[in-house]
VEXLUMLUM-703368 format. One record per residue (C-alpha): residue in one letter; x, y, z. Coordinates in pm, whole numbers, padded with zeros to 5 digits, always signed. Example, Ala and Ser with C-alpha at 12.3 -4.5 7.8 and 13.67 -1.06 7.14 Angstrom:
<atoms>
A+01230-00450+00780 S+01367-00106+00714 
</atoms>
This chain:
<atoms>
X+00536+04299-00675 X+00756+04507-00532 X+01115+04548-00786 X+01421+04488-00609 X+01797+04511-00658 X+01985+04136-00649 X+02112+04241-00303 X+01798+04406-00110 X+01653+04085-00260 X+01855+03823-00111 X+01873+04047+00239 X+01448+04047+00203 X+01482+03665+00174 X+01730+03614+00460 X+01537+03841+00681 X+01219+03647+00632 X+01339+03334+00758 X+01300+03541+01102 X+01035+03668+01357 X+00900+03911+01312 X+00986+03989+00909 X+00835+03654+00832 X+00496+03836+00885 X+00601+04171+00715 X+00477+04299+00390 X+00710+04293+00094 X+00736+04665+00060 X+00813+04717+00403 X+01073+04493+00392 X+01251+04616+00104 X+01182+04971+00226 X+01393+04813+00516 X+01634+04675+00324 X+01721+04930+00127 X+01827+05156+00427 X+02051+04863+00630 X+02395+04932+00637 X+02613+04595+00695 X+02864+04610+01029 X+03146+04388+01156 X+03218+04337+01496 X+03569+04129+01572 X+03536+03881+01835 X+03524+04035+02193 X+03440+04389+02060 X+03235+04576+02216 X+02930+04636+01969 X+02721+04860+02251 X+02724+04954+02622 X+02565+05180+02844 X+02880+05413+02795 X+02807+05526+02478 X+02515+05686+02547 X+02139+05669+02384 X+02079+05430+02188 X+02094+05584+01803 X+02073+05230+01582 X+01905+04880+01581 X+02151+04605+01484 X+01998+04267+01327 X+02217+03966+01363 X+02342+03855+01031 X+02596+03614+01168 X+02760+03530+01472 X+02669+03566+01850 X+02664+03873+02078 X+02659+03821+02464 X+02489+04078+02669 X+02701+04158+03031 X+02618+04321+03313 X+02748+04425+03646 X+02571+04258+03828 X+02564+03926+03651 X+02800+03895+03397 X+02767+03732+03068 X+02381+03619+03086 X+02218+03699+02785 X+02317+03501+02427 X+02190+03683+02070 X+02186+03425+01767 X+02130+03533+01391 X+01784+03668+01304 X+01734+03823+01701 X+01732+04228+01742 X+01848+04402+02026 X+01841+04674+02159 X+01451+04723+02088 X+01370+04885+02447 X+01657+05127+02465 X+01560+05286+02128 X+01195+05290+02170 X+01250+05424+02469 X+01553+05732+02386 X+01749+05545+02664 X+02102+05442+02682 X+02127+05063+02678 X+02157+04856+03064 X+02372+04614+02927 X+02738+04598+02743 X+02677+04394+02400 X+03019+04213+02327 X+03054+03988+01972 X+03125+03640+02065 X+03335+03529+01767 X+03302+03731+01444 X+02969+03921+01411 X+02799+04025+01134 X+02463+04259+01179 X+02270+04435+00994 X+02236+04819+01141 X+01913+05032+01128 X+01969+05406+01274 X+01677+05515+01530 X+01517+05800+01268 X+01475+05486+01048 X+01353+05227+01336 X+01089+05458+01407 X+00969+05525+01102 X+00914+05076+01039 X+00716+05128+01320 X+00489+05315+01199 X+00495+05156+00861 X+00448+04782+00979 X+00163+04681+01223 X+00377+04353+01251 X+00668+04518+01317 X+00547+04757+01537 X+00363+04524+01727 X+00662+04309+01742 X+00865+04574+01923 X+00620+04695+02174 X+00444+04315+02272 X+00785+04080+02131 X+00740+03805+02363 X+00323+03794+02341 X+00387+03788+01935 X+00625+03545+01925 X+00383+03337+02150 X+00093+03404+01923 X+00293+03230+01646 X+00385+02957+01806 X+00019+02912+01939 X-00106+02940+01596 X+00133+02654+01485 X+00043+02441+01753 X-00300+02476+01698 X-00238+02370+01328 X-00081+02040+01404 X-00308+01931+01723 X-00603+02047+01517 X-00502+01769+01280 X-00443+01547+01523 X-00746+01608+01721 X-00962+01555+01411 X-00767+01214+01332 X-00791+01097+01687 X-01164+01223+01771 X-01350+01064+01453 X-01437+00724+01346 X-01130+00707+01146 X-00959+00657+01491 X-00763+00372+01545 X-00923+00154+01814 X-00607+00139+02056 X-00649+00493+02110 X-01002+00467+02216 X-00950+00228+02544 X-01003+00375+02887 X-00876+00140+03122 X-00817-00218+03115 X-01043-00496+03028 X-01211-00675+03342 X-01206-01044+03300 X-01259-01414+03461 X-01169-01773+03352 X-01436-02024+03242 X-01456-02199+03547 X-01543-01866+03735 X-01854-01949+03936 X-02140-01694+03810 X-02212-01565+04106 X-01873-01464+04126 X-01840-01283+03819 X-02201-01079+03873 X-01973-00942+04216 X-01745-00826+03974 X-01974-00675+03733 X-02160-00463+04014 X-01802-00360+04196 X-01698-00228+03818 X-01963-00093+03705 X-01961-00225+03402 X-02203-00366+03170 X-02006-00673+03060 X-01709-00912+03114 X-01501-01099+02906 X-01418-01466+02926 X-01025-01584+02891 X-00814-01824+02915 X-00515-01880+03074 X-00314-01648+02783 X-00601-01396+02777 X-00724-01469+02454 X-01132-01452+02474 X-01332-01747+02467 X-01644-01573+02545 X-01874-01240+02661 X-02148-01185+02931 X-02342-00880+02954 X-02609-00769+03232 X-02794-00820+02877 X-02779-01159+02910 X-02902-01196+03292 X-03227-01265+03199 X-03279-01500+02982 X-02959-01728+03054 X-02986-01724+03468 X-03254-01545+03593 X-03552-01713+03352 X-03399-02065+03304 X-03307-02068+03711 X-02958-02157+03622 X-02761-02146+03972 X-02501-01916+04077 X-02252-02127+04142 X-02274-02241+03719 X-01866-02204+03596 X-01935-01877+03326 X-01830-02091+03032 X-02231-02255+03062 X-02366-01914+03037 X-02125-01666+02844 X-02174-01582+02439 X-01904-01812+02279 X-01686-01679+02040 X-01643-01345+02024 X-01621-01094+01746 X-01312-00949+01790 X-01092-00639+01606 X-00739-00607+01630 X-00621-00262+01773 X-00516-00105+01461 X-00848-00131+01319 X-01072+00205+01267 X-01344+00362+01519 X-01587+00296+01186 X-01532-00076+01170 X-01666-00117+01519 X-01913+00109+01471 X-02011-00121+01139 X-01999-00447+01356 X-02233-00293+01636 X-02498-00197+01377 X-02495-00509+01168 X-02428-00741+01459 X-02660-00558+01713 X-02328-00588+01941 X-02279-00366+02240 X-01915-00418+02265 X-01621-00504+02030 X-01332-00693+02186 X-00982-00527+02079 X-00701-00790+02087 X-00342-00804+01985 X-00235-01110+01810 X-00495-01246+01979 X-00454-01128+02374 X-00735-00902+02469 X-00605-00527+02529 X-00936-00370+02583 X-01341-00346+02506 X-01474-00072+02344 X-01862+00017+02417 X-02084+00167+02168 X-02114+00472+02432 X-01720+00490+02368 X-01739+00515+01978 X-02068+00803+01969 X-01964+01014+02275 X-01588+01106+02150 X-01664+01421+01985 X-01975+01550+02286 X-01724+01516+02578 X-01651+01858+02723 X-01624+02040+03063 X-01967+02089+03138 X-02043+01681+03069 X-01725+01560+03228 X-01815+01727+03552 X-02172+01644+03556 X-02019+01277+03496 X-01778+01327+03771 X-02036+01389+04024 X-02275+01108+03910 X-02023+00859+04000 X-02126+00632+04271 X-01792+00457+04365 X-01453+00533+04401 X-01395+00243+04100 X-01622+00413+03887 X-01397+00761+03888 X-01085+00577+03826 X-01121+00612+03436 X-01174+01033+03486 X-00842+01165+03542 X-00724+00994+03202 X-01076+01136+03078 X-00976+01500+03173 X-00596+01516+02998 X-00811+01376+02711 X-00985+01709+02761 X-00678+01914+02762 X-00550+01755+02467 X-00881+01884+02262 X-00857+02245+02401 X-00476+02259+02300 X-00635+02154+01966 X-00894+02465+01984 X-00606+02726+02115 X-00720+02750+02438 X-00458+02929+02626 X-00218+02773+02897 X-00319+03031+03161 X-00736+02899+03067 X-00626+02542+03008 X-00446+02492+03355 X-00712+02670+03547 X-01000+02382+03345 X-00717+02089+03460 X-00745+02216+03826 X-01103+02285+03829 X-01211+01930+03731 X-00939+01789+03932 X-01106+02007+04248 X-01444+01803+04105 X-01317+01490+04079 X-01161+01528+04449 X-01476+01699+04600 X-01627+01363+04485 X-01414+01116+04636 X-01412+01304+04958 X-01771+01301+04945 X-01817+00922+04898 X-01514+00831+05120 X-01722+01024+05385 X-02051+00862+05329 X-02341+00945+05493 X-02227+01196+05697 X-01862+01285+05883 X-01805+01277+06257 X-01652+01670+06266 X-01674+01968+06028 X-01338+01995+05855 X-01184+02189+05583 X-00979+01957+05299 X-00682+02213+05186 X-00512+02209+04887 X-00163+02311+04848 X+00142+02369+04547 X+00029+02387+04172 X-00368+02289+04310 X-00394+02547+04536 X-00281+02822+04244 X-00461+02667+03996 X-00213+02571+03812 X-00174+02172+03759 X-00118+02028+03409 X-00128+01663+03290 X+00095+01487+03558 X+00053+01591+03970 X+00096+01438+04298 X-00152+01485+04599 X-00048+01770+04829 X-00303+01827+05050 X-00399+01922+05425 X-00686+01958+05683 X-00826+02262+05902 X-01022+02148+06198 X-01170+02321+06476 X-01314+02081+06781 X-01636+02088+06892 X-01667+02209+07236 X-01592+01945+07519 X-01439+01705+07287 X-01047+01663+07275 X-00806+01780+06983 X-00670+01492+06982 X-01020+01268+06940 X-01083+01480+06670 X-00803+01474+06467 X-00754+01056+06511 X-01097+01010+06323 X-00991+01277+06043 X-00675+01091+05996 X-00848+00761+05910 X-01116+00940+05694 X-00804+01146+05531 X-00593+00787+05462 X-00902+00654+05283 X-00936+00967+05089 X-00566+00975+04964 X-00581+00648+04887 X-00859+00692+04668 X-00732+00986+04498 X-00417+00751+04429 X-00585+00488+04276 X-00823+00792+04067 X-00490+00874+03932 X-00352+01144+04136 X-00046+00957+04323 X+00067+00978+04670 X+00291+01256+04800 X+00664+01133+04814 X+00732+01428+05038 X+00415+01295+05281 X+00242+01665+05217 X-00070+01480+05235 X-00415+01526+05490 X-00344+01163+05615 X-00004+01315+05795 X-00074+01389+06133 X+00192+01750+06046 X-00062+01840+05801 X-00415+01787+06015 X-00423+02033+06205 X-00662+02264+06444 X-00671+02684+06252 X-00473+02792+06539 X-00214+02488+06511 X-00161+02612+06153 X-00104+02976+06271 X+00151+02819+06481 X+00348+02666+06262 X+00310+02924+05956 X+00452+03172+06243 X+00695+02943+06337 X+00840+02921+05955 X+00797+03295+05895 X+00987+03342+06268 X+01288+03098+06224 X+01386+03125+05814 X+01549+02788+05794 X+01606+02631+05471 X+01342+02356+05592 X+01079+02681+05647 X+01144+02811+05282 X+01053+02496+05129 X+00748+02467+05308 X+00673+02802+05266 X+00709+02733+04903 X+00464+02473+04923 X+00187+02532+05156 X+00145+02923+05132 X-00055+02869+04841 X-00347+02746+04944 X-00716+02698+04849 X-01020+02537+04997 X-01160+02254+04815 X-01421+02090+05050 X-01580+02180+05388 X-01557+02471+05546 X-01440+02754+05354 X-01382+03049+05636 X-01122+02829+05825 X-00867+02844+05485 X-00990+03213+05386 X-00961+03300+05751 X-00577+03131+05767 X-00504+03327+05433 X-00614+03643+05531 X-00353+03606+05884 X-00122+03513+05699 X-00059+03807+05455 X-00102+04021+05768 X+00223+03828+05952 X+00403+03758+05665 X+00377+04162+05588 X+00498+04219+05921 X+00876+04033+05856 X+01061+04198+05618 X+01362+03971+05719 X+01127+03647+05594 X+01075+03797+05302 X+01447+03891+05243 X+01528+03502+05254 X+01236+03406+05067 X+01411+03619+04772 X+01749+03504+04827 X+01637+03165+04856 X+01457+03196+04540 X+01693+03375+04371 X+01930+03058+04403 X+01748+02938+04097 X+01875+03081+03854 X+01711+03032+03459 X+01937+02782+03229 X+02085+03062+02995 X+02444+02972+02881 X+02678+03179+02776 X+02836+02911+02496 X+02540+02765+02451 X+02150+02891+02438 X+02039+02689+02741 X+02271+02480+03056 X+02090+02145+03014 X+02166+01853+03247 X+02471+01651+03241 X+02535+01305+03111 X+02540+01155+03450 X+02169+01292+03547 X+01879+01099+03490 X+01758+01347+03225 X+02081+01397+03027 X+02058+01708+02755 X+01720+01821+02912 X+01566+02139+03063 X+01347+02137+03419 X+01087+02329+03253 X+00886+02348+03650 X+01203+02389+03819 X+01413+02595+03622 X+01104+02731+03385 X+00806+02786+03556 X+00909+02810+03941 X+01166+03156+03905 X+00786+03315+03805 X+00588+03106+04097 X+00857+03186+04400 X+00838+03549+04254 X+00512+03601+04250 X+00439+03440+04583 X+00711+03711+04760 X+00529+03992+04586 X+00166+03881+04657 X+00312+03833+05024 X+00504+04165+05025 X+00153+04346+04889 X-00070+04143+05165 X-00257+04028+04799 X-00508+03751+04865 X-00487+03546+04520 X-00330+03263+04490 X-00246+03204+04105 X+00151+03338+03968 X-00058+03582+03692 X-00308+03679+03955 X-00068+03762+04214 X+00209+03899+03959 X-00117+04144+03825 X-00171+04217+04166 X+00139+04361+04279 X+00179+04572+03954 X+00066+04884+04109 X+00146+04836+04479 X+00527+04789+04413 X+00531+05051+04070 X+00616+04745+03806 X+00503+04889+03470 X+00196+04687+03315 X+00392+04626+02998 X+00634+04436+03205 X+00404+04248+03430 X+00257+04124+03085 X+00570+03997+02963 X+00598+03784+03308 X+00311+03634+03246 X+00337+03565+02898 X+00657+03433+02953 X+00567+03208+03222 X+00236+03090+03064 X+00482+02938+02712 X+00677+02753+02992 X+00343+02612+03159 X+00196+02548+02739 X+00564+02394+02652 X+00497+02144+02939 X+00172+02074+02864 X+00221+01981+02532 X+00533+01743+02618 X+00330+01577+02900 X+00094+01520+02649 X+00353+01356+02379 X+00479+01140+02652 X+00154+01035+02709 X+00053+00945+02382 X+00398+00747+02337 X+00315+00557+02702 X+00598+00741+02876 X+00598+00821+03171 X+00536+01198+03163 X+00757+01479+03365 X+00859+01820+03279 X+01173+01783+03091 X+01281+01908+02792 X+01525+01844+02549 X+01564+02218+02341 X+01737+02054+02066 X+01421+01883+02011 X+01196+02206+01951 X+01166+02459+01657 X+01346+02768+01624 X+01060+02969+01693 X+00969+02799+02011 X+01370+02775+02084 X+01337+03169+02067 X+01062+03216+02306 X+01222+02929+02541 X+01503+03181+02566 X+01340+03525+02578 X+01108+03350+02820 X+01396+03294+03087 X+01548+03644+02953 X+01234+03751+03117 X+01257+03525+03486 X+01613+03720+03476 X+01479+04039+03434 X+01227+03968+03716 X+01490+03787+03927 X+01671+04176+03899 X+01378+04303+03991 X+01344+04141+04324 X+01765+04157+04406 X+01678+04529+04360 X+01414+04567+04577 X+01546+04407+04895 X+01925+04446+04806 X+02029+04096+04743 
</atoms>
């Protein structure tokens, strides 16, 4: 142990309340503490600006705020107790780019430069800290995460599960007066292996199984037009949904049961199989998608899409990253619609097309909750008519968005869907109107661009989408003015940092009072940004870390910095993840807003030096073409 004086102790204990001395070793920190001098800044005093030089001292908030101003931008940058600034200029013998100004009566704790450098090399933490701050602080926050979904995850995938949280979809039902012949339609259109009986308030007065086909219709020659109350198991064993995964399980086996009913206060919520109770803790990727492409019928891949954010939940669980997590959401998505295009077109399709998808799909990118936005490419056979072609694509691409809809996946408000005659389209049509956004820069052209420049094949014919890409960096490269208003445009969304507060949230009067936008305001500042770099390069990826990567050396971006991008944007796509998720489990309705209030100082931290970071980006870009 390590002997302190009363006062380096009780500055060792503050300190530790904070990233990243919460990870420090007790030597280092009183080693630290014993060489902190204590400063006090009035309110509006200037504690550092780019006047004074390079940087010769570290301060460490104690108490108080300190707003960081530029030029350019004003007040945009808000320091609370515990944060340390200004790590880059000293690491890197600069002066600092920004005037630090107290906002009230400060209070910091001040470390010269000769001492700075010599924690470094002292304290791995520390150290790494400094040189990676916003990929440690996320490798925290991932670690607690993973602590508390692990522990759910082990709750919710065992048979100490309660049985409410093992139900798939709804129960499929009929009356007792339901002809059998009737009900066996029903059982095949389902695919299921049984239906319940109920009566007029849903409570269940019986079960038939494809079990009992044999001997109770087939054998005894019963007719089909016998009401299913002469033929179904009477009396049903039933659990109510609070009861455990185990006491189904314990019915099954003693009973020889395939199914347990699940009611509440006697209404039937749901049946759960004995497939549902043994396979919970098997599913993964590899056996969802092999699932996924079994299915016969567009009913039968209904239950998937609630299947896969099941998936995501259990990888979140395992610390699987947001930048691997979205990318397994999309890819199983791209299964699950490569599969309903496949059975909406049967035995065969009239003309070769290619099924485009567009937005968060077409980067790889989707999380829990997504709308369809989707397109065609289609080239016509020789002799036959654009026109003839495209009529019978339209019909094939209603019943495929309509399927996708009812698989979970709901239609575009917007209309950016394949069943739009805008969006079906010949390769050459699509040159058209991609040059005819690129060539006229109108608000209406920036949105779209926004939308449909990043896209991805998912069915058909490949070459037509690749072949549309690869023109399209090659005009897009060509107008510098485009890509002027592209920036400006984007640049119009600025990240919620206050200057009074940490974050601006919405208003009273908006539909998401107190909350954040984590897509709009979050994730999209890295997404537009990426997109006018990837263009500016002529880079052919399509995902915001790809593309950002990809530009690093082509526009002189230093690694270090590209890597703080991403790892900034990737805690914005985990945060929304995880509160898609919550909403889900609650049975809301799930979105991407936040309430910061709601989240724990760590993550609170990395919420803010994340959109520090979409700044520092946004600057990057006004730079570059002089917005």
């Amino acid at each position: 142990m390590t002997i302190m004086s009363p006062l380096a102790a009780a500055t060792v204990q503050h300190l530790s309340r904070f990233a990243p001395f919460d990870v420090m070793a007790e030597a280092d920190l009183a080693w630290l503490a014993s060489r902190l001098t204590l400063a006090y800044h009035a309110s509006g005093e200037v504690v550092m600006a780019p006047a004074d030089g390079v940087a010769k001292q570290v301060f460490i908030i104690k108490q108080g705020r300190v707003l960081g101003e530029s030029v350019d931008a004003g007040a945009w940058l808000e320091l609370h107790e515990g944060e340390v600034f200004p790590i880059g200029a000293v690491l890197s013998g600069r002066p600092v780019i920004s005037t630090f100004r107290a906002q009230g009566d400060v209070f910091a704790y001040a470390v010269s430069a000769e001492d700075f450098h010599t924690l470094l090399q002292r304290s791995p933490p520390f150290s790494l800290f400094c040189t990676e701050r916003i990929a440690n602080l996320l490798d925290q926050s991932q670690r607690s995460v993973q602590a508390t979904y692990a522990a759910l995850s082990s709750e919710q995938q065992s048979l100490q599960s309660p049985l409410s949280s093992l139900i798939r979809r709804p129960p499929v039902t009929c009356r007792p007066e339901t002809p059998l012949a009737e009900a066996l339609q029903v059982i095949q259109a389902q695919h299921i292996s049984a239906i319940v009986v109920v009566d007029a308030a849903m409570h269940p007065v019986g079960v038939f199984s494809v079990r009992d086909l044999i001997g109770r219709v087939i054998l005894p020659g019963v007719p089909l037009t016998t009401p299913m109350q002469a033929v179904m198991t009477p009396a049903p064993m039933t659990l109510p949904q609070g009861a455990l995964a185990f006491e189904a399980a314990m019915v099954m086996a003693k009973e020889g049961f395939r199914h347990v009913l699940v009611v509440d206060q006697g209404r039937l919520v749901g049946v759960i199989s004995e497939q549902d109770l043994f396979s919970l803790q098997r599913v993964g990727v590899t056996q969802l998608s092999t699932a996924i492409r079994a299915a016969t019928s567009v009913a039968s891949l209904t239950p998937f899409a609630e299947e896969i954010r099941q998936l995501g939940h259990n990888m979140l669980a395992q610390g699987v990253g947001a930048e691997q997590l979205t990318q397994i959401i999309s890819t199983l998505n791209d299964v699950l619609t490569q599969r309903v295009i496949e059975i909406a077109c049967g035995a065969g399709y009239p003309y070769r097309f290619c099924w485009l998808a567009f937005g968060s799909e077409g980067r790889l990118e989707q999380t829990l909750t997504t709308d369809q936005d989707n397109g065609i490419i289609f080239t016509p056979p020789e002799g036959v008519a654009v026109e003839t072609v495209r009529t019978q694509l339209l019909a094939l691409a209603q019943r495929i968005n309509l399927a996708l809809d009812a698989c979970g996946f709901p239609l575009c408000q917007g209309q950016i869907m394949a069943s739009n005659p805008r969006w079906c389209l010949t390769l050459d049509e699509w040159k058209q109107t991609f040059a005819a956004w690129i060539d006229s820069g109108t608000p209406d052209a920036l949105l779209n661009a926004s939308i449909f420049f990043d896209l991805r094949p998912i069915f058909g014919v490949n070459d037509w989408a690749e072949d549309l890409r690869a023109w399209l960096q090659a005009h897009a490269r060509k107008s510098p003015r485009f890509l002027r208003q592209m920036v400006i445009n984007a640049l119009r969304n600025r990240p919620p940092l206050g200057v009074v507060r940490d974050f601006v949230v919405a208003a009273a009067t908006t539909g998401h009072p107190h909350t954040l936008d984590l897509k709009l305001n979050g994730a999209t500042p890295f997404v537009d940004a990426a997109r006018i770099f990837s263009l500016a390069t002529g880079s052919g990826v399509t995902g915001t870390a790809a593309r950002l990567r990809a530009s690093a050396e082509a526009l002189k971006i230093p690694v270090a910095e590209i890597e703080a991008w991403v790892a900034a944007f990737f805690f914005l796509q985990l945060l929304r993840l995880r509160r898609q998720h919550e909403e889900s489990l609650a049975g809301e309705t799930m979105d991407n807003h936040i309430d910061p209030d709601g989240l724990n100082d760590l993550d609170r931290r990395i919420l803010k030096e994340a959109f520090r970071q979409a700044r520092k980006m946004q600057s990057r870009l006004a730079l570059d073409y002089q917005v």
